[in-house]
C-alpha positions as CSV (number, residue, x, y, z in Angstrom):
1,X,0.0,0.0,0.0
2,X,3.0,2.6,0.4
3,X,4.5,1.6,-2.3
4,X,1.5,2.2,-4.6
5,X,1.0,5.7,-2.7
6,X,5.0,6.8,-3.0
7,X,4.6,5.6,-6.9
8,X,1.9,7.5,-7.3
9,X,2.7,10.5,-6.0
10,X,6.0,10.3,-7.6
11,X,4.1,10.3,-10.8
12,X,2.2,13.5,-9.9
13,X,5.1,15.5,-9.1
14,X,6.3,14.2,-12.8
15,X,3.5,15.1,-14.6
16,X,3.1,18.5,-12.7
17,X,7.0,19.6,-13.7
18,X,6.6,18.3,-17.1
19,X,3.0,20.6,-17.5
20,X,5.1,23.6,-16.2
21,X,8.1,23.0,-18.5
22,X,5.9,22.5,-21.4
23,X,4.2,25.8,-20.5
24,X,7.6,27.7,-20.0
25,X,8.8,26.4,-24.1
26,X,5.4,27.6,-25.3
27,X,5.8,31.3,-23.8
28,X,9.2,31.0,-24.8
29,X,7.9,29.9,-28.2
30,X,5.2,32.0,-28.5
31,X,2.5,29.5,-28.4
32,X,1.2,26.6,-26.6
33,X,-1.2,26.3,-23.8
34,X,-2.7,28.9,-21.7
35,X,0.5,31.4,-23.7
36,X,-2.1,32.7,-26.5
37,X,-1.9,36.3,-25.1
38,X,1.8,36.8,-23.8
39,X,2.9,37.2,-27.1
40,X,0.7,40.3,-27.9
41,X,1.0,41.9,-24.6
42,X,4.9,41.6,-25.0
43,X,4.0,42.9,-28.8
44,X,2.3,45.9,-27.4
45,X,4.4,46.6,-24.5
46,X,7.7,46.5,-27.0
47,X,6.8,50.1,-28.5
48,X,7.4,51.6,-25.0
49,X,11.0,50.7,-25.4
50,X,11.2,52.5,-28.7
51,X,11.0,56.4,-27.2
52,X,14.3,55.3,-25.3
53,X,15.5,54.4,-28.1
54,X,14.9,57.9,-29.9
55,X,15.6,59.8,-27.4
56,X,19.3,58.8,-27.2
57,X,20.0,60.2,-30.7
58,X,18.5,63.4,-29.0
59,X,20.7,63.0,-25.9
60,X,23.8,62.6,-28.5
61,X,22.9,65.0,-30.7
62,X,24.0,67.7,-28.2
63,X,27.4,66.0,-27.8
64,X,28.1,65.7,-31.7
65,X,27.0,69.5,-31.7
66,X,29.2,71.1,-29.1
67,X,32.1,68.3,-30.0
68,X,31.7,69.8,-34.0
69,X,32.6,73.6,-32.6
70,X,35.7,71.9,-30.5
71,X,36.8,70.6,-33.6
72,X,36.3,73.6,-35.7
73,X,38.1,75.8,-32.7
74,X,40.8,73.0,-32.5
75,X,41.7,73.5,-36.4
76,X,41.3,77.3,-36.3
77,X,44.0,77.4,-33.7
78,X,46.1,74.8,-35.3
79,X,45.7,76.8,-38.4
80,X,46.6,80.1,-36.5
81,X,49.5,78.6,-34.4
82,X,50.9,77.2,-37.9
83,X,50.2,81.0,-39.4
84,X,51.9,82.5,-36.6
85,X,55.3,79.9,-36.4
86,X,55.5,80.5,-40.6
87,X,55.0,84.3,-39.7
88,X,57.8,84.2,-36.7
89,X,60.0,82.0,-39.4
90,X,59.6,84.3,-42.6
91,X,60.5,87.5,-39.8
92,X,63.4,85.7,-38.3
93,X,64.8,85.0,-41.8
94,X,64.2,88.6,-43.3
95,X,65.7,90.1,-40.2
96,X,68.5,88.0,-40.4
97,X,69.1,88.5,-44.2
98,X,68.5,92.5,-43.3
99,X,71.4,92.2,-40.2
100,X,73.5,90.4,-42.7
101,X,73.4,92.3,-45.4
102,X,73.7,95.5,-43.1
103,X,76.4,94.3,-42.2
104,X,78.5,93.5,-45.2
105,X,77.0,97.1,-46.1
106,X,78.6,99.2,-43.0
107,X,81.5,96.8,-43.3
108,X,82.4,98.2,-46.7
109,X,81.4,102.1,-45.7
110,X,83.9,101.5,-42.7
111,X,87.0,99.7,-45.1
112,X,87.0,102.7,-47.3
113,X,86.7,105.1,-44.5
114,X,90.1,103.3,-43.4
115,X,91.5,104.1,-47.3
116,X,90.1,107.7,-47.3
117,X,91.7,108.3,-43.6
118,X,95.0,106.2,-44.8
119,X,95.6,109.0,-48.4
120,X,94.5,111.7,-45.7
121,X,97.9,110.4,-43.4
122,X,99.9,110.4,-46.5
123,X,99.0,114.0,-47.6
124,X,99.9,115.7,-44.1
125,X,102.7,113.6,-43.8
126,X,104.3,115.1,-46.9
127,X,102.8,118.0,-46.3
128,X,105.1,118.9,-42.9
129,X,102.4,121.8,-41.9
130,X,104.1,123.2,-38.8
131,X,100.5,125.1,-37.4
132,X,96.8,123.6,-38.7
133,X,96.4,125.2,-41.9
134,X,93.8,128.2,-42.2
135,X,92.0,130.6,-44.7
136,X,94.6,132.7,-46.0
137,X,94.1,136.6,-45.8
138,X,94.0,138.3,-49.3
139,X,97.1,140.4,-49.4
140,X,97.8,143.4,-51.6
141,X,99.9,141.2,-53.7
142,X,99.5,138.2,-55.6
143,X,101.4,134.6,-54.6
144,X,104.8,134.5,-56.3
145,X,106.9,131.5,-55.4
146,X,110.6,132.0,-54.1
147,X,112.7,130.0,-52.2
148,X,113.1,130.8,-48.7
149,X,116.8,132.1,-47.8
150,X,117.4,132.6,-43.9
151,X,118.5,136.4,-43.8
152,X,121.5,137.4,-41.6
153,X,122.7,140.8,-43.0
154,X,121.8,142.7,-39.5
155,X,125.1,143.1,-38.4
156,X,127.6,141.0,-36.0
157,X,125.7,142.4,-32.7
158,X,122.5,140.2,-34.3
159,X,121.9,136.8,-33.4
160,X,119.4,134.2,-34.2
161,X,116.8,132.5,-32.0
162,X,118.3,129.4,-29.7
163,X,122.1,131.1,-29.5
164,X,124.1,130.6,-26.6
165,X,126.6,133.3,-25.5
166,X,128.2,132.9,-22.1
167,X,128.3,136.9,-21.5
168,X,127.0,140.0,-22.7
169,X,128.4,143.4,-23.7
170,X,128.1,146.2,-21.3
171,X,125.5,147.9,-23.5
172,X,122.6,145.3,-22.4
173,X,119.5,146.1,-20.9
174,X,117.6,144.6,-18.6
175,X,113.6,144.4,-19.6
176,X,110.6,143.3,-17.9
177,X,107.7,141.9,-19.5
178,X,104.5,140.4,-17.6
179,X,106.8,139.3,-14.0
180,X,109.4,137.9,-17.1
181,X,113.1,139.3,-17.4
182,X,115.2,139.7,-20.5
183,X,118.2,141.1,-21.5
184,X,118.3,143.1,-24.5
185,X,120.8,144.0,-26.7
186,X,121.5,145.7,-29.8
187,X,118.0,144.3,-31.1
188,X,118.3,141.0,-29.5
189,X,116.7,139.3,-26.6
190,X,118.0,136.8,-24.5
191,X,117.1,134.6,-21.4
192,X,119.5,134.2,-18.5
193,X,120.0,130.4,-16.6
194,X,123.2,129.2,-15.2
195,X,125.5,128.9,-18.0
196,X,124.7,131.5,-19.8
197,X,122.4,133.8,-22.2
198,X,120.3,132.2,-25.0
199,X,118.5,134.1,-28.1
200,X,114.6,134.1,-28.3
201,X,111.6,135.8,-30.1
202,X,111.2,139.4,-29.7
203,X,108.3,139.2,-26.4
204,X,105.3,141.1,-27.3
205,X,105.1,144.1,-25.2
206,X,109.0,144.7,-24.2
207,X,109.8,148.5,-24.0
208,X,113.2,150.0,-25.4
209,X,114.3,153.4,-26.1
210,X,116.5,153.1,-29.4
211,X,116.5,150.6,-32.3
212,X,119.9,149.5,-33.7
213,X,121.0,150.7,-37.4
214,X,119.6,148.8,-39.6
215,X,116.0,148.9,-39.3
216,X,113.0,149.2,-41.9
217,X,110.2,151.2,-41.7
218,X,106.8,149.8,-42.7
219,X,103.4,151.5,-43.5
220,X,100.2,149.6,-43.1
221,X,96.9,151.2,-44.0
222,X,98.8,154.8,-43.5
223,X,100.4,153.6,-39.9
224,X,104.2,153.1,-39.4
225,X,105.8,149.6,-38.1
226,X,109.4,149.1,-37.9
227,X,110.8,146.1,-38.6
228,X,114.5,144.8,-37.2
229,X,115.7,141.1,-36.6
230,X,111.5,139.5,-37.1
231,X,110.5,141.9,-34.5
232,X,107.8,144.8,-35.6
233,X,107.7,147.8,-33.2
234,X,105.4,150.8,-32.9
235,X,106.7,154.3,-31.7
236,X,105.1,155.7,-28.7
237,X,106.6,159.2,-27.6
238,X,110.6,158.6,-27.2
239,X,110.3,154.5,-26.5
240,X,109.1,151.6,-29.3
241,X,107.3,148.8,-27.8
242,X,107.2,145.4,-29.5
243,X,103.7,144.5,-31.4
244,X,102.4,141.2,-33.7
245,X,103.3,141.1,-36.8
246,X,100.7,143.7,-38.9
247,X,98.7,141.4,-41.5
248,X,99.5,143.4,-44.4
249,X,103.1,144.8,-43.8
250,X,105.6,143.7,-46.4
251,X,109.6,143.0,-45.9
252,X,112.4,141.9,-48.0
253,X,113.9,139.9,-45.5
254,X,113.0,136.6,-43.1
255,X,115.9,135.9,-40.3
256,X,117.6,132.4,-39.9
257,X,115.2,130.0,-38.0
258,X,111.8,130.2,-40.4
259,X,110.4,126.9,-41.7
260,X,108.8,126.5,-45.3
261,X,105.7,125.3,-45.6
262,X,103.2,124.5,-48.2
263,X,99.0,124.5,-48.3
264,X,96.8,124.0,-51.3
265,X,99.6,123.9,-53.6
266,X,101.3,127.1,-52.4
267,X,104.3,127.4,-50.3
268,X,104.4,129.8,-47.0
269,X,107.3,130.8,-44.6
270,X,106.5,130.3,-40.8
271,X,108.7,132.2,-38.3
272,X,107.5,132.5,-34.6
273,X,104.1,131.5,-35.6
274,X,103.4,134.1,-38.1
275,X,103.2,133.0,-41.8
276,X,104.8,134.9,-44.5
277,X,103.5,135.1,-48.5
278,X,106.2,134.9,-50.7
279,X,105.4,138.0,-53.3
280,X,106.8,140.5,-55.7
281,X,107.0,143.9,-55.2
282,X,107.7,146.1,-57.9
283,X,110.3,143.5,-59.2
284,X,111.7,142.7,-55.8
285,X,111.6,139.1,-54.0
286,X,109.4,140.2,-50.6
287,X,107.5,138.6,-48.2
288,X,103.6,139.3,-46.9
289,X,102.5,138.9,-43.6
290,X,98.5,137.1,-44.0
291,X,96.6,136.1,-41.2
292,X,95.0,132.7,-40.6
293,X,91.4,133.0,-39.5
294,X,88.9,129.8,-38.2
């Protein structure tokens, strides 16, 4: 009797999971028993999937949008950047063609500055101009070349500048001039150190009574100078007091110690800074004092 009841029930619990298995294929399927309406309702109820399903292209959409303006900002940029480097590159290379050639250009300006300032040595240098050269004063006579010949012919009392004599004669003077003492004598004045007397320039300003024989009188624009040994002299009262040399005053003679020079083709005689024309007056070899202005 428990066997037939345990068999049994066996074979209901069989039949109940095969009637349930069957049922879970049909729906599966779409068919079978008591499954006739699942398939429509999951039909029907399918379509409610769908506005998911269009709404993501609208929830993308926005993305592909603002991603297209990245892009299009990306390349502008990219575009601008490359721009910018060619821009930087075609600058760098002009300026540096520009500094080069510059260069070569003030390079060459400065070589023949060198030359120009190299013939510019040469010329002075043959030149010998003792004092800068200046605009010469228009004498009353024209330029007429003769050589220079140191003039000596003032007696045996006259010396020239820079000679040494160890005493002088008793007829010397003694002459003051700005705190300065010199000696004169017989037209010439000297210096006094230790060993001795030496012979220089005539000092503008120095005071004597008499002149030695010998002298030359000069007029300039109706005045009278008078000239001995290179020193001109004016006449005040009883006394003649040495002056510069009157642009304008014309002698026949130059003493020992001038230099000849030459400017702009023309030769000049320099003594103790004042420059001499060489001339000819009236048929006679004579020299014009002109002046040298800035």
């Amino acid at each position: 009797m428990n066997l037939l009841f345990g068999t049994s029930l066996r074979c209901v619990c069989l039949a109940t999971f095969l009637l349930i298995a069957e049922d879970a294929i049909s729906q599966h399927r779409g068919g079978g028993r008591g499954g006739g309406h699942a398939p429509a309702q999951r039909r029907q109820a399918a379509p409610a999937r769908q506005p998911a399903r269009q709404n993501n292209p609208q929830r993308r959409q926005p993305a592909q949008q603002h991603n297209a303006p990245n892009r299009n900002i990306n390349n502008d940029r990219n575009r601008a950047v490359n721009s910018g480097n060619r821009t930087i590159n075609n600058q760098h290379n002009l300026s540096n063609n520009n500094i080069h050639n510059r260069n070569v250009h003030v390079d060459n300006r400065h070589v023949n500055n060198v030359n120009v300032n190299r013939n510019n040595v040469n010329v002075h240098r043959n030149v010998n101009v003792v004092v800068p050269p200046r605009r010469v004063y228009p004498g009353r006579y024209h330029y007429y070349y003769h050589p220079y010949r140191p003039y000596v012919g003032w007696g045996p009392a006259w010396h020239p500048v820079g000679f040494f004599l160890a005493t002088l004669t008793a007829t010397a003077i003694v002459v003051s001039v700005n705190n300065a003492k010199y000696h004169y004598d017989q037209g010439v004045y000297y210096t006094q150190s230790s060993a001795g007397y030496t012979a220089v320039p005539a000092p503008v300003g120095a005071v004597v009574t008499t002149l030695p024989s010998g002298y030359t009188t000069v007029n300039v624009s109706g005045s009278p100078y008078y000239y001995y040994g290179g020193a001109f002299y004016t006449r005040g009262g009883s006394s003649y007091t040495v002056v510069n040399p009157p642009v304008g005053a014309i002698i026949t003679n130059v003493p020992s110690g001038a230099q000849e020079v030459e400017y702009s083709g023309q030769k000049y005689v320099v003594y103790n800074g004042t420059y001499y024309q060489p001339i000819n007056n009236n048929g006679q070899q004579s020299y014009e004092v002109v002046n040298w202005d800035e």
